[in-house]
Each structure stands twice: as C-alpha cells, then as structure tokens.
N, C-alpha and C positions, 0 to 999 in steps of 0.2 A: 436525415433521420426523421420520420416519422415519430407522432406525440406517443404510439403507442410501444415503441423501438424500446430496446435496453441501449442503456448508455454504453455499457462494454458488452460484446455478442465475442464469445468465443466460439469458433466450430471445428472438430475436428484437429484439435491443434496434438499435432507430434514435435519430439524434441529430445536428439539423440547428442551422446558424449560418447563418441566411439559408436565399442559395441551398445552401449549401457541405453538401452531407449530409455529416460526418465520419467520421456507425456506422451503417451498411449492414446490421443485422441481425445482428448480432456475436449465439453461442450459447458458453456459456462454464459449465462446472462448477469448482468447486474443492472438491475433498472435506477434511474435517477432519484440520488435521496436516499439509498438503502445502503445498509450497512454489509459486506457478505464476510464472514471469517473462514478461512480457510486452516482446516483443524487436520491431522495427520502425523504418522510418526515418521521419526528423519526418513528423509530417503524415499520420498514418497511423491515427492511432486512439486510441493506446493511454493518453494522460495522461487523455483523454474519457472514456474509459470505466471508467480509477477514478475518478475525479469522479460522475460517473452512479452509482459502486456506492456511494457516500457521501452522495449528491445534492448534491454541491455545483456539481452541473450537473444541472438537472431532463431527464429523457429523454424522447423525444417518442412513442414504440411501443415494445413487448415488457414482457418482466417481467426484475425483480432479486428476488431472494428470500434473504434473510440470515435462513440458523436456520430455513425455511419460511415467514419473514416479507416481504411484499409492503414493498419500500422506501420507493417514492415514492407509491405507490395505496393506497388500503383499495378489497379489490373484497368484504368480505366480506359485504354488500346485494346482491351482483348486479350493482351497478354500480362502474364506475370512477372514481373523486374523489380529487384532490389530498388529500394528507395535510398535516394544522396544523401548527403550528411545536411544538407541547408535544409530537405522535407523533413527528414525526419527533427534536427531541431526545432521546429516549429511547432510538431507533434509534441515530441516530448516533453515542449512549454505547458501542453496542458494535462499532461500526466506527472504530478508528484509524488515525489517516493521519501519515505523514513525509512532508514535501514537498519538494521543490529546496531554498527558503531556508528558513533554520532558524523565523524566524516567532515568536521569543521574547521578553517584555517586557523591555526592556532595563531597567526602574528595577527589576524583578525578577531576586531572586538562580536561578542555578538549583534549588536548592530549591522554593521558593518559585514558578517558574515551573512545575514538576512539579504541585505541591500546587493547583495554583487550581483544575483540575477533577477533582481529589478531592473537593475544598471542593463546588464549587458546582455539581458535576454527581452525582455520586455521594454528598454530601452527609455524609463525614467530618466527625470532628471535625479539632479543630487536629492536635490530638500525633497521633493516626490515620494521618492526613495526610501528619503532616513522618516518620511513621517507614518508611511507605508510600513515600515522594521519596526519601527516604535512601540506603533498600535498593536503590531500582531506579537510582539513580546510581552507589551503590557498581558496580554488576553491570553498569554500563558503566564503569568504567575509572575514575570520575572523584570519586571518595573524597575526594579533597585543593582538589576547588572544588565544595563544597555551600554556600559564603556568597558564591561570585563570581558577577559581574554579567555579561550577554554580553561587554560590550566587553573584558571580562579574560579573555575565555576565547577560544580559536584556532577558523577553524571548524569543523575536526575535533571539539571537544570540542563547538561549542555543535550541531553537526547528535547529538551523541549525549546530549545534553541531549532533546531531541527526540524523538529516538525511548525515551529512558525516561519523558518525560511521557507519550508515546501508549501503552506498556504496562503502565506502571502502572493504564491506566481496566482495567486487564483484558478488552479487547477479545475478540470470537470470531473477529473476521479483522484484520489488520494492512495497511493500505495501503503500500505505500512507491513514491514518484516520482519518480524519478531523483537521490534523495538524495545522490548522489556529485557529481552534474555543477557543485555552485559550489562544491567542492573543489578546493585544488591536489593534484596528483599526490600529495604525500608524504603527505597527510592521509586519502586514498581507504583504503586499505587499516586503519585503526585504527578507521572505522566500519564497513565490510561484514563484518571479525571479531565484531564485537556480535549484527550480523543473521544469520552463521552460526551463532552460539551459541542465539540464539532458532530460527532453525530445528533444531536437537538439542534444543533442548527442546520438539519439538511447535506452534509457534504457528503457527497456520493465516497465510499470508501471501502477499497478491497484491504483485508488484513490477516498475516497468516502469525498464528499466535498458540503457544499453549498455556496462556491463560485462560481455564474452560470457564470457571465464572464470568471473565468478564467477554467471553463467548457468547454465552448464553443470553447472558444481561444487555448487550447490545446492538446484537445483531437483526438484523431483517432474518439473513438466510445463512445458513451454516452448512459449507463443505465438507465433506469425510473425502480424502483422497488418499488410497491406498494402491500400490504398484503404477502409479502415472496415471488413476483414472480418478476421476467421479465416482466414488462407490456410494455413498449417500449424499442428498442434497434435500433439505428442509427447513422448516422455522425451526430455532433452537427450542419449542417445545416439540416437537417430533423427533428432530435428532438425542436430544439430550434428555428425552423422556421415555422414551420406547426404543433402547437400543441393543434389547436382543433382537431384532429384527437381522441384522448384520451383524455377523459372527467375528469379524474382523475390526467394528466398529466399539463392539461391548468389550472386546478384547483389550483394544485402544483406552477407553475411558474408564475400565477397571482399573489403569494402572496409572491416571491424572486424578487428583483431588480437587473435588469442588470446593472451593472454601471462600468467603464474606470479602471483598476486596475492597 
C-alpha cells in the first residue's frame, strides 16, 4: 500500500442472500486515522458490508483490500480463489469487530476474555497477555472488574469489555455494529465516550450506528446507504447539513433525532 492508499478500498462490492441482492456495488475508501459512520435504514446494507470487510460474510463480486491486502481472494496468480482458513486468520487478526451483543465467555473473567486472542492469535505469553487485558480495561473505565465474570457486569461494562478485547489485537481498522442498540438509554453514552477517545487517538474505524449525533460528532466521513448502495457519502457537515439534496436521505433523518450525547 502506497502513503497515499486508503486503508480499506472497497470496489464494486456485490453481495446476494438468494434472490435478495443486499450490495449493489457498494465503492467505499476509508483512509488511515479516519473515522467513517455508516448511517441507513434497516435493510439497507450496511451490517453486510462490515461483515463482507471482515468476511464473516463471504462476498460475491468486487474487491475489499485492508493494508493493499485482497481480503477474501488471493488474485496474486492471475486468478481468483477462495482464501483458507490459516490466510484469512491472519487477516482477520487485523481487522476487529464490536458487535450488537457483547459475545463474551461467560465462565470467563473480563480479563481473561481480553487475553484468549492475545493467547491464541497473536501468540503472547500469559503475563504479556494479562498486562496487555489490564491496560486496555483500565482505559475503558473498568479497573475495578478485571476478575468479574459477564453476569456481574451491567451491559454497558460488558459491550466495553468488548471493544477492549477487539483493540488490544491491535487492529489496523476497527469494526463496530451498532454497539449501542442492546443498550438501555442510560448505558449508551458510557460506551461511545470510549469510541470517542479511540477516535483522538487515531484508530482507523468503520461504524454502522444510528446514533446521528454521535455520527456527526465524530466522524471523518459519513455514509448514506440506501437499497445496497452508497447514496451519499460526505463530511458530517455536508451530509447532516444539506440534506435535502437526497430525497431519500432527508426522508431518513427526518425520522432520527439529533440530540446532546
């Protein structure tokens, strides 16, 4: 990858369930350092296509390229071939994902749920490991439950369990998926401070969210994705400033409330 490359280069990406096309050729940059939110009503696109940039949805045409790296293909024969399960583990060591539910072993402490793919992906030792989980719990809030188990912890704490096991792998892009939505209201706000904090510190991060304020507030570049495509793409003062422009768009955000997060 060249200095002047996006970190993630989407081109052309399609990506069918059946009859159901869901990505109509979605083209998507996200350059290093920037934040991109991907904003849209259900059914639109946009959980698919972090799935697709992770492969935890194989994609059916176009390219994804993390780092200059071809995700799902090796084309570098000429030809096009499924990648194994040992390339693409490798890859997907540097792509992490937060998802809706928190997705954490319960007979594991948070510690402990941090540290397994230190362990077994990245290939730390123990102490490595647990000083590695530590820190990056510390630096979400959560100092004082390094030996509790999910069920002792609220969900606000265990979605930010979550996103410190995903940055500890030290990813080059950061997925996150609607990480707010199996929140109650009071807990929303104690984990998107965390994800503000990693955006001031540079982590490249794709995030599909309908939280518009904190859309707006943090992003580099803000997606409108409506029937599988790119229908707008801007700074959240263009998309969220001028959006009678797209009729589909104004539609969209007449019916979300901005409001103080």
């Amino acid at each position: 990858m060249s200095g002047n490359d996006p970190l993630v280069k989407v081109r052309g990406l399609t990506k069918s369930f059946g009859a159901n096309q869901v990505l109509q050729g979605v083209d998507l940059d996200v350059p290093k350092g920037s934040v991109v939110s991907i904003i849209g009503a259900s059914g639109s696109g946009k959980t698919t296509l972090l799935r697709c940039v992770n492969l935890l949805e194989t994609y059916d045409g176009g390219s994804i390229e993390v780092d200059g790296v071809e995700v799902g293909y090796d084309l570098s024969d000429g030809r096009r071939r499924p990648r194994g399960e040992r390339e693409l583990a490798g890859i997907r060591a540097d792509i992490g994902m937060v998802f809706q539910l928190f997705n954490l072993f319960p007979h594991l402490t948070a510690t402990e749920n941090v540290m397994l793919g230190l362990r077994k992906v990245r290939g730390m030792g123990k102490a490595e490991a647990r000083a590695a989980a530590e820190q990056w719990l510390v630096r979400v809030g959560l100092a004082d439950k390094l030996e509790s188990l999910p069920i002792e912890l609220s969900g606000g704490q265990q979605q930010r369990v979550g996103i410190a096991r995903a940055v500890a792998m030290n990813p080059k892009v950061l997925l996150l998926d609607e990480i707010t939505s199996a929140l109650d209201p009071e807990l929303v706000g104690e984990v998107l401070k965390v994800v503000r904090e990693l955006a001031r510190d540079g982590m490249t991060m794709m995030l599909v969210t309908h939280e518009m304020t904190f859309a707006r507030d943090v992003s580099s570049r803000v997606v409108f994705m409506d029937g599988g495509r790119v229908a707008v793409e801007g700074s959240p003062k263009d998309v969220f400033g001028a959006p009678a422009q797209h009729e589909r768009l104004r539609g969209f955000l007449a019916r979300i409330e901005l409001r103080d997060i």
